[in-house]
C-alpha positions in Angstrom: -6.3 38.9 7.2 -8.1 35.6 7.0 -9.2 33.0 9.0 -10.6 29.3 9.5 -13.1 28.9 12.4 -13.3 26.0 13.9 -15.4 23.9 16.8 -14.1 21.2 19.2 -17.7 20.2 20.5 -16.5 17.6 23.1 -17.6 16.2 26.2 -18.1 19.2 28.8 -18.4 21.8 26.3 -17.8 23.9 22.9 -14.1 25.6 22.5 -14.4 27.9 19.6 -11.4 28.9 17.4 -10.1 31.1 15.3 -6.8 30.9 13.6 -5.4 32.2 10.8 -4.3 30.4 7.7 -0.9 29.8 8.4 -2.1 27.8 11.5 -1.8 30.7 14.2 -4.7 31.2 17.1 -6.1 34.4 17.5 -9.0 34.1 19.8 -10.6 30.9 21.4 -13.5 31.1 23.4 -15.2 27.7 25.9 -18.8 27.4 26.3 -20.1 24.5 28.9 -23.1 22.1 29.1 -24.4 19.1 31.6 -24.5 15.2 30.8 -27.1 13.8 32.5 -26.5 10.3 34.2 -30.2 9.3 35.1 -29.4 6.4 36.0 -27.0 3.9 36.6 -24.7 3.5 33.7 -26.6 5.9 31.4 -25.5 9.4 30.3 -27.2 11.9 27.9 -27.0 15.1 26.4 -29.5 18.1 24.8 -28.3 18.5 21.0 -29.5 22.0 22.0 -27.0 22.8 24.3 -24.1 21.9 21.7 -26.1 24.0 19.5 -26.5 27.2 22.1 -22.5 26.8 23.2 -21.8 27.0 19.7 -23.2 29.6 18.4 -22.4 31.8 21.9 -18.6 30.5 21.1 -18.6 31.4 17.5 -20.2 35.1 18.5 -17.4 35.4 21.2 -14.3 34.7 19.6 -15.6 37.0 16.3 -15.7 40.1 19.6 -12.6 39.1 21.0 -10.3 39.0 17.7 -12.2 41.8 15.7 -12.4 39.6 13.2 -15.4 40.7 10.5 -17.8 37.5 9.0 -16.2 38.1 5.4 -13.0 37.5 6.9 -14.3 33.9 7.5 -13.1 31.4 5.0 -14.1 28.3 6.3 -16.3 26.7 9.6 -15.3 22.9 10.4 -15.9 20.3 13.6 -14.1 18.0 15.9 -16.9 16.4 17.9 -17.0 13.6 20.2 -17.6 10.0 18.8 -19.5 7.1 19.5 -23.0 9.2 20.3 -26.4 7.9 19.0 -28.7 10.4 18.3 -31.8 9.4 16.1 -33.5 12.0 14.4 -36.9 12.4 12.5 -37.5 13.1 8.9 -37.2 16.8 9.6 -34.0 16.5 11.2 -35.5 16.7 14.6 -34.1 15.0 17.1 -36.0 12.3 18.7 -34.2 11.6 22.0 -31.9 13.0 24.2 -28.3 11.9 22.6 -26.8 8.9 24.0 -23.6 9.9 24.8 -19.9 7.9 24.4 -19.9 7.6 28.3 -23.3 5.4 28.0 -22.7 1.9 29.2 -26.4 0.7 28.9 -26.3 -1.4 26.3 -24.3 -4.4 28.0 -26.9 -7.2 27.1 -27.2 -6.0 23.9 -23.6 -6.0 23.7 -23.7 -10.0 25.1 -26.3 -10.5 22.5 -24.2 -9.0 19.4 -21.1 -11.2 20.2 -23.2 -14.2 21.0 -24.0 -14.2 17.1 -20.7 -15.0 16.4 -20.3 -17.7 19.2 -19.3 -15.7 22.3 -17.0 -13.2 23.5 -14.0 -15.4 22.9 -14.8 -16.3 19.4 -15.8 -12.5 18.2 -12.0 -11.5 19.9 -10.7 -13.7 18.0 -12.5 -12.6 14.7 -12.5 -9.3 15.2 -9.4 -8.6 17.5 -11.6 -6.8 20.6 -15.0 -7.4 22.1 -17.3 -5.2 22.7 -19.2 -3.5 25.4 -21.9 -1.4 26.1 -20.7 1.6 25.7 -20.3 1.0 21.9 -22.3 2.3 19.2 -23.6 -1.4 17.4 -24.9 -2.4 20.9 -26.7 1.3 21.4 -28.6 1.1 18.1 -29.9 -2.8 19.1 -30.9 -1.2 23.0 -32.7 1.4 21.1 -34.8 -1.2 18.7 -35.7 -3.0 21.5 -36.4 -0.4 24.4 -37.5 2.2 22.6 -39.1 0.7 19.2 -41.6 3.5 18.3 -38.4 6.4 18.8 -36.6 3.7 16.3 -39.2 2.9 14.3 -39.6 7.0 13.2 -36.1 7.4 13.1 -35.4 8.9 9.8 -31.3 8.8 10.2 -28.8 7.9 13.3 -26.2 10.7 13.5 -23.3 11.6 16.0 -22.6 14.8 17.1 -20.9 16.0 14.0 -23.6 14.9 12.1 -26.2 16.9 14.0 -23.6 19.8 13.9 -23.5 19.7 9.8 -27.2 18.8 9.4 -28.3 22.5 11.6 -25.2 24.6 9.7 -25.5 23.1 6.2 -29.4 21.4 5.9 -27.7 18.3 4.8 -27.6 15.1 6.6 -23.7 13.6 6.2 -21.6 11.3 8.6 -17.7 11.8 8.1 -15.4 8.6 7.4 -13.5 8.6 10.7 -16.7 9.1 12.8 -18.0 6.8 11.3 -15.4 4.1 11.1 -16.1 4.3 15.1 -19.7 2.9 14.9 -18.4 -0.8 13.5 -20.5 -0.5 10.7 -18.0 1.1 8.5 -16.0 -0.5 5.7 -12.1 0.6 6.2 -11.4 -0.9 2.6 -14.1 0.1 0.5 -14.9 3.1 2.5 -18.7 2.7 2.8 -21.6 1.7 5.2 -20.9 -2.1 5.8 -24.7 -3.6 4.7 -23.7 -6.8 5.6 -22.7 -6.4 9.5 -25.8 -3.9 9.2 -27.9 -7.0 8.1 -26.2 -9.1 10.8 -27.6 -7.3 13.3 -30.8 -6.3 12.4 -30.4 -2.5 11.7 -31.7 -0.7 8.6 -29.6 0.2 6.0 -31.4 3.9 5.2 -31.2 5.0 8.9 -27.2 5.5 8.0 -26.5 9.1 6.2 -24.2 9.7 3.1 -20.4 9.3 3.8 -18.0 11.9 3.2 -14.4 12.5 3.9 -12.9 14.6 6.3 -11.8 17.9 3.9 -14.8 17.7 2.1 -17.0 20.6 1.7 -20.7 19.7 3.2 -22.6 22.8 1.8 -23.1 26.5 2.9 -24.2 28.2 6.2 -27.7 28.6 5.7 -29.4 31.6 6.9 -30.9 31.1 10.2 -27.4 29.2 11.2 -25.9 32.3 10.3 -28.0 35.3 11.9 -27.2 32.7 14.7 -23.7 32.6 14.7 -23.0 36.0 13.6 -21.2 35.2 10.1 -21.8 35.4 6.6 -24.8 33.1 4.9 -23.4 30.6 2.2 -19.8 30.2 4.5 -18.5 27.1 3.5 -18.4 24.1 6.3 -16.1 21.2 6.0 -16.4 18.1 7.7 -13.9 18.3 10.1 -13.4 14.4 12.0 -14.1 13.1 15.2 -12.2 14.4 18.3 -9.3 11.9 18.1 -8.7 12.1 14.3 -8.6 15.7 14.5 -6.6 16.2 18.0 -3.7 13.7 15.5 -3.5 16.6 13.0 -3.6 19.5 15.3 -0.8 17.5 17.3 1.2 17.5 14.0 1.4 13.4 14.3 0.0 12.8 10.5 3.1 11.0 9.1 3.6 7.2 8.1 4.4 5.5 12.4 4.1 9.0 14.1 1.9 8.9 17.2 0.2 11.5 20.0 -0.9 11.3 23.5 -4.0 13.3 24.4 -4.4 13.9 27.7 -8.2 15.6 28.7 -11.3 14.3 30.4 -10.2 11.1 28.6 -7.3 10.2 27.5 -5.8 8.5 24.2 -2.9 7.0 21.9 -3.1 7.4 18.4 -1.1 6.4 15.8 -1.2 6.9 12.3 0.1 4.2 10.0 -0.1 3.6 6.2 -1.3 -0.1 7.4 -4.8 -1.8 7.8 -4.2 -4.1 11.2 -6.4 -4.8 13.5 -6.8 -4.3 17.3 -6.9 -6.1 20.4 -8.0 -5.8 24.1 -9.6 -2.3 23.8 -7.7 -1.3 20.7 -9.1 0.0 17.7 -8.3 0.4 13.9 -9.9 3.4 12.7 -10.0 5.6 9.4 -7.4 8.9 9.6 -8.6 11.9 9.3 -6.0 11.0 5.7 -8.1 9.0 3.4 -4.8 7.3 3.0 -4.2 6.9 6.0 -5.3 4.2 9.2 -5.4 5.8 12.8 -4.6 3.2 15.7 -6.1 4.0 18.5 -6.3 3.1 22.5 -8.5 5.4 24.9 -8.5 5.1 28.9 -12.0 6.1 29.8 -10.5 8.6 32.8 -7.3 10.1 32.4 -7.5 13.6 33.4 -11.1 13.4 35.3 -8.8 11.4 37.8 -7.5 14.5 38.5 -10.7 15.9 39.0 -12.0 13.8 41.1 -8.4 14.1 43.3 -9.0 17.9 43.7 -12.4 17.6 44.6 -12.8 14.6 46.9 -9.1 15.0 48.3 -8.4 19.0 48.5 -11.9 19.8 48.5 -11.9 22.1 45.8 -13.2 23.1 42.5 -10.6 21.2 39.9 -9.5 25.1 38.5 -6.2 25.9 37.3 -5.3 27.6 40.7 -6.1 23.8 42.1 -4.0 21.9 39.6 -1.0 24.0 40.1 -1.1 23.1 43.9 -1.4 19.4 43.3 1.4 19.4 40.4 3.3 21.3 43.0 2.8 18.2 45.6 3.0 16.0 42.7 6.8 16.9 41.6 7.7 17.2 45.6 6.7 13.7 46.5 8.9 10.7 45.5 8.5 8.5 42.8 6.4 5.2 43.3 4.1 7.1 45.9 4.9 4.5 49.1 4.3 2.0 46.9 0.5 2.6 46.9 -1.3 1.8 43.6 -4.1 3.9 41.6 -5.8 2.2 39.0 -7.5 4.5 37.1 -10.7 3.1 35.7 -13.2 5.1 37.4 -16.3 4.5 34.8 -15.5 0.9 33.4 -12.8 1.2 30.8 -11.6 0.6 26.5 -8.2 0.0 27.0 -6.0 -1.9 27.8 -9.6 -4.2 29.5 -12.3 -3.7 28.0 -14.6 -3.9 30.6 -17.6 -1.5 31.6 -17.9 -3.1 35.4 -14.0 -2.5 36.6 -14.0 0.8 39.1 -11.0 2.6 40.2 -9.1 1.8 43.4 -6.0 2.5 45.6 -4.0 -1.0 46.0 -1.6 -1.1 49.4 -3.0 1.6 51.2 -1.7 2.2 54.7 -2.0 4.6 57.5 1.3 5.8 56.8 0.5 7.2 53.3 -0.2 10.7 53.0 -2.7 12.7 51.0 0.0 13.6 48.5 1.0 10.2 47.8 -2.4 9.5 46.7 -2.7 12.5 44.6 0.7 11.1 43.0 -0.3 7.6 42.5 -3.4 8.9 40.5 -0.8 10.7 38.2 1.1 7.6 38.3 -1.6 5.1 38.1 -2.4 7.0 34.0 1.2 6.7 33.2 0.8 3.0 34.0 -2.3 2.6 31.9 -0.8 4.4 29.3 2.3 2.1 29.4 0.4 -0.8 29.2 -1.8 0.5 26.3 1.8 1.8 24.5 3.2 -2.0 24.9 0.0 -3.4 23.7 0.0 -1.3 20.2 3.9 -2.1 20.0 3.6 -6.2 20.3 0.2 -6.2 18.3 1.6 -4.0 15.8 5.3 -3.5 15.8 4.6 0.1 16.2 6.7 2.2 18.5 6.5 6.0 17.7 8.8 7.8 19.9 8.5 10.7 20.6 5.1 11.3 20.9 3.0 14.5 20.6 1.1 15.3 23.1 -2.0 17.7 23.6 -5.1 18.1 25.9 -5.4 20.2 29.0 -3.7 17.6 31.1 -0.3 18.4 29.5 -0.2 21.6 30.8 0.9 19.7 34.0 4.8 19.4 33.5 5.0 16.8 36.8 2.8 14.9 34.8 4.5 14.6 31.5 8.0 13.5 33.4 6.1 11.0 34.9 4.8 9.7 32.1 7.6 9.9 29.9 10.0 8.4 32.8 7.1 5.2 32.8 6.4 4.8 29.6 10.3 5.3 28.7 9.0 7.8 25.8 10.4 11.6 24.7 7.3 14.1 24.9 6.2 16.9 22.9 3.8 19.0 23.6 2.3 21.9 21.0 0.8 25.0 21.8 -3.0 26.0 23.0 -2.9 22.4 24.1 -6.4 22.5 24.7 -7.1 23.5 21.3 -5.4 20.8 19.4 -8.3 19.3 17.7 -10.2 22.2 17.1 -6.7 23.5 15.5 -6.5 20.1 13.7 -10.1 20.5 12.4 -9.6 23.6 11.3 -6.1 22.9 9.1 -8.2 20.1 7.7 -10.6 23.0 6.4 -8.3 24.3 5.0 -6.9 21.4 2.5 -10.7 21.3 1.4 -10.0 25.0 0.7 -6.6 24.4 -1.2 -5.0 26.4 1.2 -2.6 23.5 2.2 -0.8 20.7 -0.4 -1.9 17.5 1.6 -2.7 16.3 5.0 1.0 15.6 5.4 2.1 19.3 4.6 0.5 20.0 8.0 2.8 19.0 10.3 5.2 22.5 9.1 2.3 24.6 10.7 2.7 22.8 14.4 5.2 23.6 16.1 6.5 21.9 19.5 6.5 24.0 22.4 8.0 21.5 25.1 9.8 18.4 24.9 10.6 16.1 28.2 12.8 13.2 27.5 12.6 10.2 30.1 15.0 10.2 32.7 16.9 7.1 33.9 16.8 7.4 38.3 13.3 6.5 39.0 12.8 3.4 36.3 13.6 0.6 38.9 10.8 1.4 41.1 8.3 2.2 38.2 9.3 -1.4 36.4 8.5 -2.7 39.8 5.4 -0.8 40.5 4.1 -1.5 36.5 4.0 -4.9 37.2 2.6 -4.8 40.2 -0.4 -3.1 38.5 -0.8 -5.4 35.5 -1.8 -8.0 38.2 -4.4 -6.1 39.4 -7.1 -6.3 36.8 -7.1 -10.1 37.4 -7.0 -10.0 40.8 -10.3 -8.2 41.3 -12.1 -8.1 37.9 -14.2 -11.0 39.5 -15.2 -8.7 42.8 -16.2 -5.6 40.2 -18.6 -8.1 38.3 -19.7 -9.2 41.4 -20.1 -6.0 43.1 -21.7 -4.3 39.8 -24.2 -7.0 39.0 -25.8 -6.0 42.3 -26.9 -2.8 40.7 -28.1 -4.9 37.6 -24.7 -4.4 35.6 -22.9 -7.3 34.0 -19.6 -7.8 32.6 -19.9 -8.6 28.9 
């Protein structure tokens, strides 16, 4: 027996896996670490404690499955995106990492757009503003707030890239990760210079570009007495956490689209099309050279849920605790007493891109009860999602249906009939939901190996596992309810700015 390992390094922690060629998990294994919000708006992380959960996962699933390190074929990454971690000329890294959730840079980000004549003008350019919690803002807060720590920068990498530089010893940023940082060149597939000129960043700080199956180099030595596998394994690039979660959803076909449903949560839809985004909506590169991945991400999807177990049942968010609260969920009826959740609990991408809007319950009364909250959070997603869905549709006449679905929050069947009976949309979700785009980067691997014929040929080794098709009772009260919501954003957007700038936070 063979097998592809491969690493879903994402925000709370590493999830190792270890499948076998024709796409089958044998063993996973989780290892956690901390981000550290030091202060308002910011959040960091220690590149060594990807690095430690890594290796520890990697060790564990090789004990659990049996699996010997000759039987390796192949190591690859999905990592999270939009990270700034500068590193020195020895590959050291300079700074804690500035992590996706990091919504510093918000002047910066005022700055940036003001070079093009505002806000309004660069939406209109480039189809979406941006905030502070991108990357081209978090590169200018770094030359100005920390110059020296920029200054003997040697290369800006993401998480992947620190990944491949301590397995391989070569410094590399993948095309869909990097298509994330504004700076990359969907057409011509290379480090824009000219936006990089724009803005006043150096060129030479940005590493080689290579695609997603492409093989990086070989596990060097101390990576491998590490990780308990053979020196010289090959690594592959792998992609970014949403490219990859696209092929382990099985969604890699011309129009075909998948919901992820974790920490975060995300549309995206893969398209032989260039087209450009709006409000919050992004074009990126595929995982597919070929191919363009459209994307929209809600900020807090599932760490909604999170927050529900632990500040309304007053318990850790564990399995044991979800079950109770899909139970209550499914029990209570549709629209929740007409009380509304929005669910933008650290600022938000899409559908407003906005770092200063907070989550709130709308119409709450005496009379509601603790499970129609927890219900209206569920809800309040689905409505997001909706309006994120209906945004990608009229911007770009794309309407995939069904839609794959992965991430830990599928495993919530209350959750997916809500969410397909709002957004009007069939679901499917795959198996080890959780694993999806370590799974995806690890079938990506495997094209670089010629294991697989194409990118495409992937979607035979995922199958689907459940499928919930909408249901017609409940639509007039969630119509009713969706527009209710899309009026809240305007309503109170003003109050956030307002209540937010008194911490030193402005809306960009």
């Amino acid at each position: 027996m063979e097998y592809l390992l491969a690493h879903d390094v994402g925000t709370s922690g590493c999830k190792a896996v270890l499948m076998t060629t024709e796409g089958r998990v044998v063993a996973t294994a989780n290892e956690t670490y901390p981000t550290y919000f030091s202060k308002l708006l910011w959040a960091e992380q220690e590149p060594e404690d990807w690095w430690r959960a890594m290796t520890s996962a990697t060790r564990t699933v090789l004990e659990l499955s049996g699996a010997k390190p000759k039987q390796v074929l192949s190591l690859s990454f999905s990592t999270q995106m939009v990270n700034l971690l500068p590193l020195d000329g020895d590959g050291r890294p300079l700074r804690p990492c500035i992590n996706w959730l990091d919504g510093r840079a918000w002047e910066e980000s005022k700055a940036a757009m003001a070079k093009f004549g505002g806000p309004w003008v660069f939406n209109r350019l480039f189809g979406t503003i941006i905030t502070g919690k991108d990357l081209i803002p978090k590169y200018i807060w770094l030359q100005h707030n920390e110059p020296d720590v920029y200054r003997r920068s040697s290369a800006f990498v993401d998480v992947s890239g620190y990944l491949l530089l301590r397995t391989t010893g070569k410094l590399a940023y993948e095309w869909g990760s990097a298509s994330v940082t504004g700076l990359f060149n969907l057409k011509a597939k290379t480090w824009d210079r000219t936006a990089m000129r724009i803005f006043g960043l150096d060129a030479e700080k940005f590493p080689e570009l290579i695609q997603s199956t492409e093989r990086v180099g070989g596990l060097t030595r101390p990576a491998a007495e590490e990780m308990g596998l053979l020196e010289g394994t090959p690594v592959f690039a792998g992609s970014g956490d949403v490219m990859s979660a696209a092929i382990g959803s099985g969604a890699v076909r011309d129009g075909e689209g998948h919901l992820c449903l974790g920490t975060s949560g995300f549309i995206g839809i893969v398209t032989n099309r260039q087209v450009k985004g709006k409000q919050g909506i992004v074009s990126l590169q595929s995982a597919d050279p070929d191919k363009t991945l459209i994307v929209a991400e809600t900020e807090t999807a599932g760490a909604c849920l999170k927050w529900a177990a632990k500040e309304l049942y007053g318990q850790e968010p564990d399995a044991g605790t979800m079950s109770m609260m899909d139970s209550e969920v499914a029990e209570t009826a549709a629209g929740s007493g007409k009380l509304i959740f929005t669910p933008w609990m650290y600022g938000e991408r899409c559908p407003v891109p906005d770092e200063c809007v907070r989550a709130s319950f709308i119409n709450l009364s005496s009379k509601h009860t603790r499970q129609q909250m927890t219900r209206a959070i569920y809800e309040g997603v689905a409505y997001n999602l909706r309006w994120m869905l209906e945004l990608i549709s009229d911007l770009n006449g794309l309407r995939p249906d069904p839609l794959r679905v992965t991430g830990g929050g599928a495993k919530g069947l209350p959750w997916l009939r809500i969410i397909s009976d709002v957004t009007g949309r069939t679901l499917e979700s795959v198996p080890h939901l959780q694993s999806a785009s370590a799974v995806g980067a690890g079938l990506l691997a495997g094209v670089g190996l010629g294991l697989y014929p194409s990118i495409e040929h992937l979607k035979e080794l995922v199958p689907v596992e459940h499928v919930v098709h909408p249901e017609t009772g409940s639509k007039p009260i969630y119509d009713s309810m969706y527009l209710a919501y899309r009026t809240v954003y305007r309503s109170l957007k003003d109050l956030h700015r307002c209540l937010n700038q008194a911490e030193g936070v402005e809306e960009s």
